[in-house]
C-alpha positions in Angstrom: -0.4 -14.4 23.5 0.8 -11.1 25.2 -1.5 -7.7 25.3 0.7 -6.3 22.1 0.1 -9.5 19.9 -3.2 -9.2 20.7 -3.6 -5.6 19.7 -1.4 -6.0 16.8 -4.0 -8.7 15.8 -7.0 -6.8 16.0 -5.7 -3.9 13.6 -4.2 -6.1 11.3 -7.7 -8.0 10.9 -9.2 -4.5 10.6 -6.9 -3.9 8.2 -8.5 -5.7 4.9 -9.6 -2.4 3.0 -8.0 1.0 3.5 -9.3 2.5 6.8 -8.1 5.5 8.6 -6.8 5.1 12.8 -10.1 6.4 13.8 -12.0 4.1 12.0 -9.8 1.0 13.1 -10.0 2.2 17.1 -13.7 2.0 16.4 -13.6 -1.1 14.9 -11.5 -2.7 17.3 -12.3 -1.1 20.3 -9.3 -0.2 21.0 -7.5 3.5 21.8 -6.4 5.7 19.1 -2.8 5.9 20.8 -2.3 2.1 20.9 -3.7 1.9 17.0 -1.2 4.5 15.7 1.6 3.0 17.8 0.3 -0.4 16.3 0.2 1.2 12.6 3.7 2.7 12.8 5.6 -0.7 14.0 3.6 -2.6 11.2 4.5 0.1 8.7 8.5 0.0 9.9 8.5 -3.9 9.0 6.6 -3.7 5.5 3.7 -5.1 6.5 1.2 -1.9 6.5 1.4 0.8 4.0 0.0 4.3 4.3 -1.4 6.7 1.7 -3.2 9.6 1.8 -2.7 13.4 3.4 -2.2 13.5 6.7 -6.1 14.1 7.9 -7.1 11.7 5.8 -4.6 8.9 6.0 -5.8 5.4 5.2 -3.7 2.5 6.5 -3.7 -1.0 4.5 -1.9 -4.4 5.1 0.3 -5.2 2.0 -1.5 -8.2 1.4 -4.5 -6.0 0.6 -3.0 -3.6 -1.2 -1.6 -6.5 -3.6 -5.3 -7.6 -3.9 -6.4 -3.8 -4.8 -3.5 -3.6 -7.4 -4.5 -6.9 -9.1 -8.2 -5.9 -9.8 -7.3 -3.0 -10.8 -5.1 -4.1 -13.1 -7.6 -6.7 -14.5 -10.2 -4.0 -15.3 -7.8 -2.1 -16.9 -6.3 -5.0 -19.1 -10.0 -6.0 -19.8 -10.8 -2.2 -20.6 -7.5 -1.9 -23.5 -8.0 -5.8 -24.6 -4.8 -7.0 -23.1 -4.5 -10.4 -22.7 -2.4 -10.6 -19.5 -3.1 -14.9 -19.4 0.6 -13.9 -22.0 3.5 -13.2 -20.5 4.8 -11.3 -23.5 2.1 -8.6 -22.6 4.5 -7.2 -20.0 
């Protein structure tokens, strides 16, 4: 495995609820600079999204966000009685 893969590994592990670069170069040990560079080629090819204002800005794998959406979207079903088990709900 080369340097980059490894890197690229490290954030994307660090990746499983939104976190900000700071908070993933902590978590990984790694520097800010390489986890930004990191961030921006995994957001290019899909599989990191970004939200947030530009101090503040909290970086997520897709994968995650997907997970996020979907219990979201179960409390809110439970909360208005919507039986989403039917697909005619949609």
């Amino acid at each position: 495995m080369t340097r980059d893969e490894e890197k690229t590994e490290k954030v994307l592990a660090a990746m499983k609820k939104p976190r900000t670069r700071i908070e993933i170069a902590k978590i990984t040990k790694l520097p800010k600079e390489d986890v930004s560079k990191v961030i921006l080629k995994l957001e290019k090819n899909g599989i990191v999204i970004s939200r947030g204002s530009t101090s503040a800005r909290r970086h997520m794998t897709l994968a995650a966000a997907i997970e996020v959406l979907f219990r979201e979207l179960k409390h809110l079903s439970r909360k208005a009685k919507i039986d989403t088990t039917d697909p005619s709900w949609i």
